[in-house]
C-alpha distance (Angstrom), angle and dihedral (degrees) to the residues before:
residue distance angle dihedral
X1 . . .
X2 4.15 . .
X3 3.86 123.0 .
X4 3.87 108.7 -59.2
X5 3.82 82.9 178.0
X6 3.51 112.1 130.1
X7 3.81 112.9 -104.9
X8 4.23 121.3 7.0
X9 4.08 114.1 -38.9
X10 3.69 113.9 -95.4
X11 3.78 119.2 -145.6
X12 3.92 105.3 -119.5
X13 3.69 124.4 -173.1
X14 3.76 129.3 -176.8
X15 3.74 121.4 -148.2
X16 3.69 102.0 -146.4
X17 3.91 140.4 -179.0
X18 3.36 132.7 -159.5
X19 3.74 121.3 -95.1
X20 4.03 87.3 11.5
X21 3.54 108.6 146.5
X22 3.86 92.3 -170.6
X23 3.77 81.4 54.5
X24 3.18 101.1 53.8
X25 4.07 100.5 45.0
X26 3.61 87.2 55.1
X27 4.09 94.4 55.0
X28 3.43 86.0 45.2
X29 4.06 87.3 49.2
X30 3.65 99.4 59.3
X31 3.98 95.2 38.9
X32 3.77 85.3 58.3
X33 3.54 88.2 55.4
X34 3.68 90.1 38.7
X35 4.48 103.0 -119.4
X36 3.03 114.5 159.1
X37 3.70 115.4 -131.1
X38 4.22 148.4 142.7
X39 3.25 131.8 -114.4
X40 3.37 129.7 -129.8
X41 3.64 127.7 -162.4
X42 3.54 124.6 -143.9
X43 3.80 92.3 -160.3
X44 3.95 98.7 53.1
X45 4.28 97.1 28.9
X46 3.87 114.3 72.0
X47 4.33 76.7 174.9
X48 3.89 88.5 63.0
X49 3.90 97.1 46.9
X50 3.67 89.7 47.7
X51 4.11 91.4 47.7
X52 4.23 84.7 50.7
X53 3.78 100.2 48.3
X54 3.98 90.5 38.9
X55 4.50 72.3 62.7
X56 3.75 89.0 45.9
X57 4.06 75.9 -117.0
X58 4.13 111.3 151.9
X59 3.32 103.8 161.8
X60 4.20 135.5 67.1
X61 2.79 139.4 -118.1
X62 4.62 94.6 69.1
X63 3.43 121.6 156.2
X64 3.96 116.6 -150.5
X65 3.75 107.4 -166.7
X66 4.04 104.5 -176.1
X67 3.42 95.2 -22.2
X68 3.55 103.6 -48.9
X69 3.39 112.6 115.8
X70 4.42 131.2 -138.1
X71 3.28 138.5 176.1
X72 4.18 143.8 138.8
X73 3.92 108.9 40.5
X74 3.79 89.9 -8.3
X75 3.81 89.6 86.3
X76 3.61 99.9 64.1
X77 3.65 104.1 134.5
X78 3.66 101.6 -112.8
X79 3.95 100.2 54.9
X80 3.97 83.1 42.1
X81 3.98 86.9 57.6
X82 3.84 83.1 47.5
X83 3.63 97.7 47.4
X84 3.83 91.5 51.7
X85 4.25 91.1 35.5
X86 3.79 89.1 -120.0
C-alpha cells in the first residue's frame, strides 16, 4: 500500500453529473491508470457548484488537481496524463 506514484500525491477531484458520459470516461480514465481521487457531485454538493462557478466553470465533467481547476478541452487525455505526470 502507499503512493508508488511517481513524484508527491496530488489531490484530484472530479466534478461529476449524473448521466454524464464525459464524466464518466474520465473516472474510468484515471482508475485505469490507477489516481486516486473523489468525486464530487454536482447534483448532491451545493459546495462543488459554488467551487465551479467561483471558475466561471458550468459544465461537468472538471477536474481539480490541487486546487487548480480544468475543464472543456482541457481534459483531453494527453494534457490530463501531463497534468498528473503519467
Amino acid at each position: 500500500m502507499g503512493d508508488d506514484a511517481a513524484g508527491a500525491a496530488k489531490e484530484v477531484i472530479v466534478y461529476s453529473s449524473p448521466f454524464c458520459a464525459p464524466c464518466e470516461a474520465l473516472k474510468k480514465f484515471l482508475s485505469e491508470r490507477d489516481v486516486d481521487f473523489t468525486v464530487r457531485d454536482l447534483m448532491m454538493d451545493e459546495d462543488a457548484q459554488d467551487r465551479l462557478e467561483e471558475f466561471g466553470i458550468r459544465s461537468t465533467p472538471a477536474l481539480e488537481i490541487d486546487g487548480q481547476l480544468y475543464a472543456g478541452g482541457a481534459l483531453n487525455p494527453q494534457n490530463v496524463k501531463d497534468l498528473l505526470n503519467l
